[in-house]
N, C-alpha and C positions, 0 to 999 in steps of 0.2 A: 396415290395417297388420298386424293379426293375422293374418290370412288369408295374405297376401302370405309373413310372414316363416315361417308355417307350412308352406305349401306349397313355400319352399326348404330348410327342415329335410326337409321328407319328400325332396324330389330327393337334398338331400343323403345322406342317409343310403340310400336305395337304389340311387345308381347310382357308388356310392364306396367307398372302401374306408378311410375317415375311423374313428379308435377312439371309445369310448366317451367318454372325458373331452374328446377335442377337441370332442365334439357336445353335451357340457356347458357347456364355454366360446365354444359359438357359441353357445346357446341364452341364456343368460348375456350376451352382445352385444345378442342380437337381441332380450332384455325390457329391455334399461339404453336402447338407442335406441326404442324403441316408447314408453316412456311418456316418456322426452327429448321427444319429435314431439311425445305429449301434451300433454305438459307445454307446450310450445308451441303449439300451437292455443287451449289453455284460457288462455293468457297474451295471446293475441291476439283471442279474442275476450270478455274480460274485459276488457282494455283498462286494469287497476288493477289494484293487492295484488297483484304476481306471488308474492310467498313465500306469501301463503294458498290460489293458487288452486292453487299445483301443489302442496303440504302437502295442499289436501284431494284431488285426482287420485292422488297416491299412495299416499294411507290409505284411499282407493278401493279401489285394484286390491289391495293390502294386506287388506283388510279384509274383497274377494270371497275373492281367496284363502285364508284363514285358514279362512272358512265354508266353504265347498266341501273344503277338507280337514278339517277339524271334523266338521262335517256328515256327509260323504260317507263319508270312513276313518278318521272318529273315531281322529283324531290331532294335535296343536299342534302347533308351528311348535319344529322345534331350531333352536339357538345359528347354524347355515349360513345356515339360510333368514334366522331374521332380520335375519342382517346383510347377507343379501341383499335384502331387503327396505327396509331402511335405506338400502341404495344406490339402489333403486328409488324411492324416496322424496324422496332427494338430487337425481336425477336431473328426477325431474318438478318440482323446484321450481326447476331450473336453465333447463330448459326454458320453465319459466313465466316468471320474470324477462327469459329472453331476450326473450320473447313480447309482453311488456309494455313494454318498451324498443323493439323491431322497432316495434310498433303506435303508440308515442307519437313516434316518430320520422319516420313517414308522415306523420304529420298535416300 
């Protein structure tokens, strides 16, 4: 999914003539639904605990991200990110309940 929503960021961005903030706030879409998906997958094949399993998928991606700019540009997270990250968070646990309901519902 990463790949996918990557490789339309780059079309986007080089055969368009789209500014900078709208590539912000597609970018911004395009992580709220990626770990949404997660979020669901991890709720579907967990099959239980939707709020734990996608809380922990998105203190996951939270918690790579953090490292890797830590790490990498030895820098933390401002007041933006986190609260985008909080959405990210939001998102994978919405996901997961879905996922767990979708999966108990098959049965």
């Amino acid at each position: 999914m990463m790949l996918l929503s990557s490789l339309l960021m780059a079309f986007l961005i080089r055969y368009s003539s789209i500014s900078e903030m709208t590539v912000t706030y597609i970018a911004l879409i395009i992580g709220f639904l990626t770990l949404l998906f997660g979020g669901l997958v991890a709720g579907l094949k967990g099959k239980a605990n939707g709020l734990l399993l996608g809380l922990f998928t998105g203190l996951g991606f939270t918690l790579m991200t953090f490292l890797v700019q830590y790490l990498g540009f030895d820098d933390i997270f401002s007041l933006k990110q986190l609260l985008y990250h909080i959405g990210y968070i939001l998102c994978a646990v919405f996901g997961s309940i879905i996922g767990v309901n979708v999966s108990s519902a098959v049965k």
